[in-house]
C-alpha positions as semicolon CSV with decimal commas, in nm:
position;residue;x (nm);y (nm);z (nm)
1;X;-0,131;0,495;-2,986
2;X;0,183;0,336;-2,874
3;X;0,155;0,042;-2,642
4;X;0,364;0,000;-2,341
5;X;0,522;-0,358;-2,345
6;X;0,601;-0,582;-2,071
7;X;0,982;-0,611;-1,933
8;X;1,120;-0,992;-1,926
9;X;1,486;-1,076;-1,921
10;X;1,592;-0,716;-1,985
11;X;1,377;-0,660;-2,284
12;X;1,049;-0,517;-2,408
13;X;0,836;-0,794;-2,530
14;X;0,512;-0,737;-2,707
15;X;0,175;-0,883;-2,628
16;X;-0,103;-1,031;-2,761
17;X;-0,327;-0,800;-2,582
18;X;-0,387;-0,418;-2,457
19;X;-0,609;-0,189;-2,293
20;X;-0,661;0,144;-2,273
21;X;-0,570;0,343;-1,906
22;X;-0,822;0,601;-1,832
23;X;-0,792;0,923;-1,647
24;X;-1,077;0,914;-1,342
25;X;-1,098;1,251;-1,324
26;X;-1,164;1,316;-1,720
27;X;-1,290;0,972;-1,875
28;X;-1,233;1,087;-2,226
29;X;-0,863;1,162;-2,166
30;X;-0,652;0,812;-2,236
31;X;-0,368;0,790;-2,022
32;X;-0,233;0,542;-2,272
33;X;-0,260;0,182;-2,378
34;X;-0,082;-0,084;-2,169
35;X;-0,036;-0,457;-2,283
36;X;-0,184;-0,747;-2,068
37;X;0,033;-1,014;-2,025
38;X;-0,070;-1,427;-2,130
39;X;0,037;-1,707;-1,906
40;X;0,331;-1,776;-2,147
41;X;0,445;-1,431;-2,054
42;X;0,454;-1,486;-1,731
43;X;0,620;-1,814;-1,738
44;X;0,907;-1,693;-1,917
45;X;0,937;-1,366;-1,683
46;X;0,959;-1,628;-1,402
47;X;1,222;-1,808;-1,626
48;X;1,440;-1,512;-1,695
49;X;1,443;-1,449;-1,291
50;X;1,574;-1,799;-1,239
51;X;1,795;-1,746;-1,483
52;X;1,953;-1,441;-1,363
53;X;1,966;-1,540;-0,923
54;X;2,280;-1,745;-0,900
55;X;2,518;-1,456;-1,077
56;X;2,273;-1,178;-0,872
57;X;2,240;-1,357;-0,543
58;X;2,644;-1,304;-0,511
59;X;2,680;-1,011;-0,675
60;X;2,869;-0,706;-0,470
61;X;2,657;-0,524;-0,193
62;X;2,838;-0,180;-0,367
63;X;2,693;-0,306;-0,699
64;X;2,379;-0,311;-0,603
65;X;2,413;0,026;-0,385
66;X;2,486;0,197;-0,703
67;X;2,198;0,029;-0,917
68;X;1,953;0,148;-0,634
69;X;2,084;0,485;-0,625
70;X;2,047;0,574;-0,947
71;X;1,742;0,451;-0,950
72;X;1,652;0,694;-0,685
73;X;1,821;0,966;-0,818
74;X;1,638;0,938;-1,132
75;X;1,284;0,928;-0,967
76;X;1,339;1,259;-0,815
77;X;1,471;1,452;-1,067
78;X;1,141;1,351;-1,236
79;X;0,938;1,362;-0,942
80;X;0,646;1,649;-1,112
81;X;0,613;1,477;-1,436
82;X;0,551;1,115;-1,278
83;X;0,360;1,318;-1,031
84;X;0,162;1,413;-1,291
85;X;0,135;1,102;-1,452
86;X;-0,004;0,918;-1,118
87;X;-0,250;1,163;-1,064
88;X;-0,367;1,154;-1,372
89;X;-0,420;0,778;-1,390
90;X;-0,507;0,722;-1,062
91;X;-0,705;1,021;-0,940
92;X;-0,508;1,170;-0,623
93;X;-0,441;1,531;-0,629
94;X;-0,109;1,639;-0,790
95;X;0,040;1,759;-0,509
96;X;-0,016;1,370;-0,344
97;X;0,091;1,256;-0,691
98;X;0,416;1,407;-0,619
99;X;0,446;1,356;-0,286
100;X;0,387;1,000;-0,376
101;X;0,699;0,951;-0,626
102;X;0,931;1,174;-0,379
103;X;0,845;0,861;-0,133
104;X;0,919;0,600;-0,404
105;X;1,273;0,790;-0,479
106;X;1,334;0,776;-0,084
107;X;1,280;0,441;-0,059
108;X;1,509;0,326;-0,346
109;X;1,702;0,560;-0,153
110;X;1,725;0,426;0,162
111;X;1,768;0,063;0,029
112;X;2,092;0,130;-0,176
113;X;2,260;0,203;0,176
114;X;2,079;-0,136;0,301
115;X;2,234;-0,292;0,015
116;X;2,609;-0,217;0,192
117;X;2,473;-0,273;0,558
118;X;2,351;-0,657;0,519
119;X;2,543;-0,827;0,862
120;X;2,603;-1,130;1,011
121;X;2,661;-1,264;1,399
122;X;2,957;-1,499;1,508
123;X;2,833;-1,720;1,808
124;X;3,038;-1,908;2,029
125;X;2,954;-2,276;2,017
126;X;2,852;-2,478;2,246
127;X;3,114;-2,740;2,160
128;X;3,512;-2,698;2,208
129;X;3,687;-2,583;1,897
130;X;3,387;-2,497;1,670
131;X;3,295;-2,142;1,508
132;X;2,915;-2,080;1,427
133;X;2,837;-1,773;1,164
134;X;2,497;-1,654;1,121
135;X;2,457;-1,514;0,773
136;X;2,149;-1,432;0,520
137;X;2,073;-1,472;0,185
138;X;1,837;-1,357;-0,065
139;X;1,535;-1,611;-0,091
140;X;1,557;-1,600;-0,493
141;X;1,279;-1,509;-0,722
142;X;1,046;-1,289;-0,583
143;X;0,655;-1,243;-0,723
144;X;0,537;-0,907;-0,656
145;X;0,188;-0,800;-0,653
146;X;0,063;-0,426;-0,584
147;X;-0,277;-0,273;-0,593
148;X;-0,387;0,041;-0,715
149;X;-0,415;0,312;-0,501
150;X;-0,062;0,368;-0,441
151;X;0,099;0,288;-0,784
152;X;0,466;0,369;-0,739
153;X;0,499;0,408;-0,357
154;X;0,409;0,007;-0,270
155;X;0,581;-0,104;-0,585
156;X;0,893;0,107;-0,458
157;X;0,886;-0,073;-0,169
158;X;0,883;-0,416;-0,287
159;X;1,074;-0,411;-0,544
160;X;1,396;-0,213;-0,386
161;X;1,433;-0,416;-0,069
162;X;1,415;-0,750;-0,343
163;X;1,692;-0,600;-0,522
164;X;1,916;-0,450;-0,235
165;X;1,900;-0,805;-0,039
166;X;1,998;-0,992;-0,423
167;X;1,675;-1,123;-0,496
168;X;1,491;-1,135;-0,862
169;X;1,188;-1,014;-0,917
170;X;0,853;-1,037;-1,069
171;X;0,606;-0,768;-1,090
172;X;0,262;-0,774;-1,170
173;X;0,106;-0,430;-1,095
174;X;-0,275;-0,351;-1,070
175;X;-0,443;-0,398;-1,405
176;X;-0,664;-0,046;-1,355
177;X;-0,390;0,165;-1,343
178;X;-0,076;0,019;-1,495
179;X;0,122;0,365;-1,572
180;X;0,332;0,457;-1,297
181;X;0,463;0,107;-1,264
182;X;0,546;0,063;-1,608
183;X;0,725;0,436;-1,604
184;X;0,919;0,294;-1,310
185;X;1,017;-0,020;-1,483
186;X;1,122;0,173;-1,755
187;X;1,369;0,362;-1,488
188;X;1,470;0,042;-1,340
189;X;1,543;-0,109;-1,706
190;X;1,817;0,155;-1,773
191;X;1,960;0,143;-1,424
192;X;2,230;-0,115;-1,535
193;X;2,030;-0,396;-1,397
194;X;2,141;-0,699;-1,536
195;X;1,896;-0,895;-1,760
196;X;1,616;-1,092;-1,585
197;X;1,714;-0,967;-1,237
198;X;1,363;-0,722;-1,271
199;X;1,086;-0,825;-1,460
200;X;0,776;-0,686;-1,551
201;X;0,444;-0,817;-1,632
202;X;0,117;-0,617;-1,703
203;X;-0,241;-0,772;-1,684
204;X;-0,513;-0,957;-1,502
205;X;-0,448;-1,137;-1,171
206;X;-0,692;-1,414;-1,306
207;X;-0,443;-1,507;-1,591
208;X;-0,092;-1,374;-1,495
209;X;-0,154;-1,367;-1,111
210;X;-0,230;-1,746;-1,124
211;X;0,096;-1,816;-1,284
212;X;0,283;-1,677;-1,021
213;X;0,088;-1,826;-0,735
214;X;0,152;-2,179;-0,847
215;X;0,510;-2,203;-1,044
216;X;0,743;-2,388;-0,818
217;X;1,029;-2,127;-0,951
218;X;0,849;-1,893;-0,713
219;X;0,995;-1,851;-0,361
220;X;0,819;-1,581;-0,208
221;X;0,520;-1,357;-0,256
222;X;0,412;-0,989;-0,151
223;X;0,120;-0,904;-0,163
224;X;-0,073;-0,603;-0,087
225;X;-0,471;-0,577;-0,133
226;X;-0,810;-0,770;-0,051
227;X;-0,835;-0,950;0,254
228;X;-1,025;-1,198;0,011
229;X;-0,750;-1,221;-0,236
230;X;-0,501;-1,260;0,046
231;X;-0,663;-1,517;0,154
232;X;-0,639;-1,748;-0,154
233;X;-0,254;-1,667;-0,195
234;X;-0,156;-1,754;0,105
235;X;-0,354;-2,118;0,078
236;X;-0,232;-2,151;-0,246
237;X;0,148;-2,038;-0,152
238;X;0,141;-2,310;0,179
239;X;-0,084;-2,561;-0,044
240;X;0,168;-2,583;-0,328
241;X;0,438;-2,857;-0,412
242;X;0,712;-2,600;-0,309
243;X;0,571;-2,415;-0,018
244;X;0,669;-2,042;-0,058
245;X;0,720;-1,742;0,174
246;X;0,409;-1,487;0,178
247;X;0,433;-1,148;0,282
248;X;0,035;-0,987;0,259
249;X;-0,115;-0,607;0,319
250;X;-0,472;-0,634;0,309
251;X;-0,667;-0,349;0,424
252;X;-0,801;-0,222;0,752
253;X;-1,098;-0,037;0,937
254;X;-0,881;0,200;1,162
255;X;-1,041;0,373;1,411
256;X;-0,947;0,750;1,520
257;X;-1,084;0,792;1,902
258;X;-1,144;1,181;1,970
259;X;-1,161;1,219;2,367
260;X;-1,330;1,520;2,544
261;X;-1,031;1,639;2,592
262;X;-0,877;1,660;2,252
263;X;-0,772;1,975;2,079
264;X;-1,066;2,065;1,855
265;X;-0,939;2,178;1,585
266;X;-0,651;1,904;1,585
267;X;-0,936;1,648;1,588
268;X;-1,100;1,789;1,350
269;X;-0,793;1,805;1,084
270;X;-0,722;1,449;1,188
271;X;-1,037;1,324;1,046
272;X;-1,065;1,490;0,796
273;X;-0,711;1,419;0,637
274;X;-0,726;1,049;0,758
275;X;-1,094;0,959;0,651
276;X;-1,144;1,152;0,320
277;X;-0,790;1,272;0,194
278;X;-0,729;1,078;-0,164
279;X;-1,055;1,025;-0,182
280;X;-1,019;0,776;0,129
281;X;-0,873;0,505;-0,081
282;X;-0,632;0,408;0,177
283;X;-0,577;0,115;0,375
284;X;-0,518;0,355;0,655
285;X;-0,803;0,583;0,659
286;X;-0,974;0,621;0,963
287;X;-1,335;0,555;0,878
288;X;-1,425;0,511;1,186
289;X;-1,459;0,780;1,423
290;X;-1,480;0,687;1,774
291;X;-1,561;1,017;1,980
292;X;-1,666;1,054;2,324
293;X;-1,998;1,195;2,417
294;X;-1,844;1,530;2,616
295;X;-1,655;1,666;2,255
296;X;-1,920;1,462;2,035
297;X;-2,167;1,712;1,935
298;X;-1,885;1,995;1,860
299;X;-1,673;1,718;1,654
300;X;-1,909;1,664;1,411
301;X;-2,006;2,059;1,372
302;X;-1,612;2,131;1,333
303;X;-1,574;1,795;1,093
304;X;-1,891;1,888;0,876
305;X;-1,765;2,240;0,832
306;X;-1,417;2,107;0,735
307;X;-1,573;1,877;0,491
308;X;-1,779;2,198;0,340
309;X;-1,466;2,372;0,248
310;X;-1,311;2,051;0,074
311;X;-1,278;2,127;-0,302
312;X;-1,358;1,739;-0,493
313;X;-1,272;1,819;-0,894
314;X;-1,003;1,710;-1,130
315;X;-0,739;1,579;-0,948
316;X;-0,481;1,826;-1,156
317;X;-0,663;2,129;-1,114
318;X;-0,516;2,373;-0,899
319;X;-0,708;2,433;-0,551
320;X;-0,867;2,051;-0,542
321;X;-0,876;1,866;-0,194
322;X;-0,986;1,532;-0,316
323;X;-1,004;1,397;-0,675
324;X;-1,249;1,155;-0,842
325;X;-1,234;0,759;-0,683
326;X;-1,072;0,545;-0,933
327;X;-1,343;0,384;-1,181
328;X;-1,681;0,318;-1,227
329;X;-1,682;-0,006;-1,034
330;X;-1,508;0,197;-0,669
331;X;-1,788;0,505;-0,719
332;X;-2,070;0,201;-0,708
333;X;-1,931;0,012;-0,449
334;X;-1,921;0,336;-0,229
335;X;-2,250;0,432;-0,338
336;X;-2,400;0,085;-0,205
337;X;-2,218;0,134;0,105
338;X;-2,355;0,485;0,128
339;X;-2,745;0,317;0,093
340;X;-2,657;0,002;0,313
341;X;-2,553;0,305;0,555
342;X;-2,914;0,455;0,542
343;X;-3,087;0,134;0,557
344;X;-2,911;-0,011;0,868
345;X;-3,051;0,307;1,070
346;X;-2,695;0,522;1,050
347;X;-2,788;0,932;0,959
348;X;-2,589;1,067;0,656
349;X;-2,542;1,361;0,837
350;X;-2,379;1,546;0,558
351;X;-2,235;1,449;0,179
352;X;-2,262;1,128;-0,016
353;X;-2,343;1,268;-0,370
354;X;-2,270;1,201;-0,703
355;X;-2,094;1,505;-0,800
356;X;-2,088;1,645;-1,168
357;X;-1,795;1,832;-1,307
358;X;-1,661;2,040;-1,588
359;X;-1,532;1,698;-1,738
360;X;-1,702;1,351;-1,708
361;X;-1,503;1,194;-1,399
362;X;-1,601;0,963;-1,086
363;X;-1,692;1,226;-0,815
364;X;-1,805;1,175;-0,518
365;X;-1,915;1,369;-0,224
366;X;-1,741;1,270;0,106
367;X;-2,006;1,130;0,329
368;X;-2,028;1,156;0,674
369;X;-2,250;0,942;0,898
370;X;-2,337;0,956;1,288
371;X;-2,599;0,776;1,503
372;X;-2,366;0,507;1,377
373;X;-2,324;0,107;1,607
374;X;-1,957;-0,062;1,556
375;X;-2,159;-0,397;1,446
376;X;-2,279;-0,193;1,109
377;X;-2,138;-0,278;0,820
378;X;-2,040;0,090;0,709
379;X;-1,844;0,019;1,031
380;X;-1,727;-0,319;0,987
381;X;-1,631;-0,380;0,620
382;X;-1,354;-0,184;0,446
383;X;-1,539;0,054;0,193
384;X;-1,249;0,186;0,024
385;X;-1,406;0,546;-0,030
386;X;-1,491;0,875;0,146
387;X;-1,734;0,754;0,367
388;X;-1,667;0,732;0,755
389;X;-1,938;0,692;1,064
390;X;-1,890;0,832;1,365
391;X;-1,997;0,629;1,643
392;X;-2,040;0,835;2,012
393;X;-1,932;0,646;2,299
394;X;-1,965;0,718;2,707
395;X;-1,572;0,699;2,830
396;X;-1,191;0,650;2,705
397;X;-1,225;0,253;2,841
398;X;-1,566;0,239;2,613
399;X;-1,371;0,413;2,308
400;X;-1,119;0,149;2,367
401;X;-1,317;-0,137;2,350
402;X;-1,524;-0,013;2,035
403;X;-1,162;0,063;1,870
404;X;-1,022;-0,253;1,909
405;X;-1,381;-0,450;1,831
406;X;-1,258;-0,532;1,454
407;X;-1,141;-0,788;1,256
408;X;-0,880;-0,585;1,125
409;X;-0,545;-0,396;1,258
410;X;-0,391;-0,166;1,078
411;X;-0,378;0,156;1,206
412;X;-0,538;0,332;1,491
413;X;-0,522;0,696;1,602
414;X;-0,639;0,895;1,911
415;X;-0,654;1,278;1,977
416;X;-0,605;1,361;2,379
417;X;-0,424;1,607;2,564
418;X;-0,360;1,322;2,831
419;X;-0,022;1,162;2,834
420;X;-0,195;0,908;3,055
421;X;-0,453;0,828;2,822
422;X;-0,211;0,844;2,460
423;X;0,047;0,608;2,698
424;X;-0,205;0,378;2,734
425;X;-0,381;0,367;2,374
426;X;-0,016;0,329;2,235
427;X;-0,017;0,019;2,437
428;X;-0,363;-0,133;2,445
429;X;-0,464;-0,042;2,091
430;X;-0,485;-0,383;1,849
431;X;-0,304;-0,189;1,557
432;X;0,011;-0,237;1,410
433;X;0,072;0,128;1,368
434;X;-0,044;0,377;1,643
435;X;-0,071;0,776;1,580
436;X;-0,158;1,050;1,882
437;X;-0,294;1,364;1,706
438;X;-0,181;1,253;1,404
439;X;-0,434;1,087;1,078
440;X;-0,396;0,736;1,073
441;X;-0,282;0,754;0,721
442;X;0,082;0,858;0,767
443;X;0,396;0,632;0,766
444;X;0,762;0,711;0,743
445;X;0,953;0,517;0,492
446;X;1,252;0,383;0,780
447;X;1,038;0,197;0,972
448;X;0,821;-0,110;0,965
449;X;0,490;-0,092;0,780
450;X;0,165;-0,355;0,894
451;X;-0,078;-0,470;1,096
452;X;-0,244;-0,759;1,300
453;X;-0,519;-0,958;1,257
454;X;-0,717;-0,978;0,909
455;X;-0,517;-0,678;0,794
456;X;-0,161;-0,855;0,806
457;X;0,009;-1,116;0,735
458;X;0,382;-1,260;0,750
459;X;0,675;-1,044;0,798
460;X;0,698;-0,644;0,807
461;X;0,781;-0,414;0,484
462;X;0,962;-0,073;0,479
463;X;1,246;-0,032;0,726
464;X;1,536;-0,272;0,808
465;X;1,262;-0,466;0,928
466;X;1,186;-0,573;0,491
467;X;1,558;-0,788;0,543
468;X;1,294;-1,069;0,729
469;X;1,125;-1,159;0,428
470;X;1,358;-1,109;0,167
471;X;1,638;-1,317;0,326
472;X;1,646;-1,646;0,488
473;X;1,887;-1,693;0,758
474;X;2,189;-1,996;0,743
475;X;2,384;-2,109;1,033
476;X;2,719;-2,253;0,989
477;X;2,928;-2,460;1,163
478;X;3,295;-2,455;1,138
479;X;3,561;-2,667;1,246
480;X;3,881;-2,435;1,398
């Protein structure tokens, strides 16, 4: 079997080392193998970026308009056969697959015109006879790290504001499913990029992810996954000889309150597309279900139904709902959860098994639980599966409360009829991202992207809000 290479200064270089990338819904089916990049690699990646900045950084806005375009051009003509491919390596159903890339081609989209709109602000000075300009400029070599439930959407949306704004980059994508990325890289490679300006390196954060934290050629990182991972990057970005801008997604615990007087069968299609949709493997699912007592009892008949009629098989089958979770090590993290669930006194009202199919794949039953506390841990930790409590409370001021008791800040949602009551969750809710009878789980690709608290840190991404990490601002003084 052929193995995909690493990209560094506008070549495919070999590595010492592969692995294989297995389909999740069929585990004999080999998506293909994928080399793992050394430190060395790395290194020289980093190299190639420094390399190529100066000529890049100052390189025309229309340049890089048409670079970006093409780019996006060419992910949407392809948009069902890298469709397919994500699915297949990642587990989400086809049509998600797709809908996935169509974002990614958007985005690269969308930044090719930011690429012609960077501006500037003249200021009058405070002193006679001066002229003060306000201009930005890319921040230089960029280290991009992206997870793996969304394997060309978050890379899209790193890597094309780094390269509309002049910056170089440095990819490392998530080692478990390595595909998508390197079928975008390969895009990106025949773009007319120049050499070194986008590099990419496969492999394990341990080894490759290290190198990027801590070479001083580094300027900025973003970042999107584990609060715990987070955590060490940004010490070791503000702890290193050359301190260096972080930008960091990492996770949430987003609540979806359901008042009494929500529409039914809106709540009911809210919570089931935000808590269980792609197999809940989003940072924005709403696992936790905050529902007043008045609508409580009918909620969970209407979600339980719902959850009856979801089809979970092969996530390019025709008719499925929700594919496998991603590997062996997500289906037994969720199935701990699911048990930690039953021994902290929460009812699995309804799912949680181990499902078999026609081929060997990581299926799981969604699981819903009730009787459920906010201080649980099924309601407190970030499961990253199809398992969501619902936890009744008395009032909308009580629902508040419970949604906003979290260490995390992602995204909330409520369903209500009342504009009173939607007015003032849009205000009062400790999320970065607010949704009225909508799932948590959607986001446009114009506007800013992130949370508060443990879930974000540092700047926005998506939107012209991404210029605020990938430029840094000069002022300059001139004598008239």
């Amino acid at each position: 079997m052929t193995v995909h290479q690493n990209f560094i200064g506008g070549a495919w270089t070999p590595a010492g080392n592969a692995a294989p990338n297995i389909n999740p819904s069929d585990v004999a089916d080999v998506v293909g193998e994928y080399a793992r990049a050394s430190r060395a690699d790395a290194q020289a990646a980093i190299a190639a970026a420094k390399a190529a900045f100066p000529a890049w950084a100052r390189s025309s806005p229309h340049e890089r308009y048409e670079i970006l375009k093409r780019i996006s051009d060419e992910i949407l003509a392809r948009r069902e056969e890298l469709g397919r491919l994500l699915s297949r390596e990642e587990g989400k159903t086809l049509a998600d697959g797709i809908g996935e890339v169509t974002r990614a081609g958007q985005v690269f989209g969308y930044f090719a015109g930011e690429a012609v709109r960077v501006a500037g602000e003249k200021f009058a000075s405070t002193r006679p006879g001066i002229e003060v300009d306000v201009t930005r400029e890319p921040v230089g070599v960029v280290a991009l790290i992206t997870p793996w439930n969304f394997p060309i959407a978050i890379p899209a949306w790193k890597i094309a504001p780094a390269l509309a704004y002049g910056n170089c980059v440095v990819i490392k994508p998530a080692d478990l499913v390595p595909g998508s990325a390197w079928a975008l890289a390969d895009i990106i490679a025949r773009s007319g990029v120049p050499a070194g300006v986008f590099n990419l390196v496969m492999g394990r954060g341990s080894e490759v992810g290290e190198v990027l934290l801590s070479h001083d050629d580094v300027a900025a990182i973003s970042f999107t996954g584990s609060v715990a991972t987070g955590r060490k990057i940004a010490q070791a970005a503000v702890t290193a000889p050359v301190m260096k801008k972080v930008q960091m997604e990492m996770g949430g615990k987003s609540p979806l309150v359901v008042l009494d007087d929500a529409d039914l069968a809106v709540a009911v299609e809210c919570a089931a597309n935000g808590a269980f949709y792609q197999t809940g493997q989003r940072c924005t699912a709403s696992t936790r279900l905050v529902v007043t007592e008045g609508i409580h009892d009918r909620f969970v008949a209407g979600l339980t139904e719902r959850l009856k009629a979801l089809v979970v098989d092969d996530a390019l089958k025709p008719g499925t709902n929700i594919g496998p979770v991603v590997d062996q090590a997500q289906l037994d993290q969720d199935l701990r959860y699911i048990e930690i669930g039953k021994r902290e006194g929460a009812r699995l009202h309804w799912g949680g098994e181990r499902l078999n199919r026609d081929k060997q794949g990581f299926y799981l039953q969604p699981a819903l639980f009730v009787d459920c506390r906010n201080d649980m841990q099924i309601a407190r930790e970030e499961i990253f599966g199809p398992v969501a409590a619902v936890i009744r409370v008395k009032d909308y001021e009580e629902a508040l409360s419970v949604a906003n008791d979290t260490t995390f800040g992602l995204s909330s949602g409520i369903c209500t009829t009342s504009l009173k009551y939607a007015t003032h969750f849009k205000r009062n809710s400790d999320a970065g991202m607010v949704n009225v009878n909508l799932p948590t789980a959607g986001v446009d690709y114009h506007v800013p992207f992130g949370g508060r608290k443990g879930s974000s840190y540092g700047p926005r991404e998506q939107g012209h809000y991404a210029i605020e990490f990938f430029t840094t601002v000069k002022t300059s003084y001139t004598l008239a």
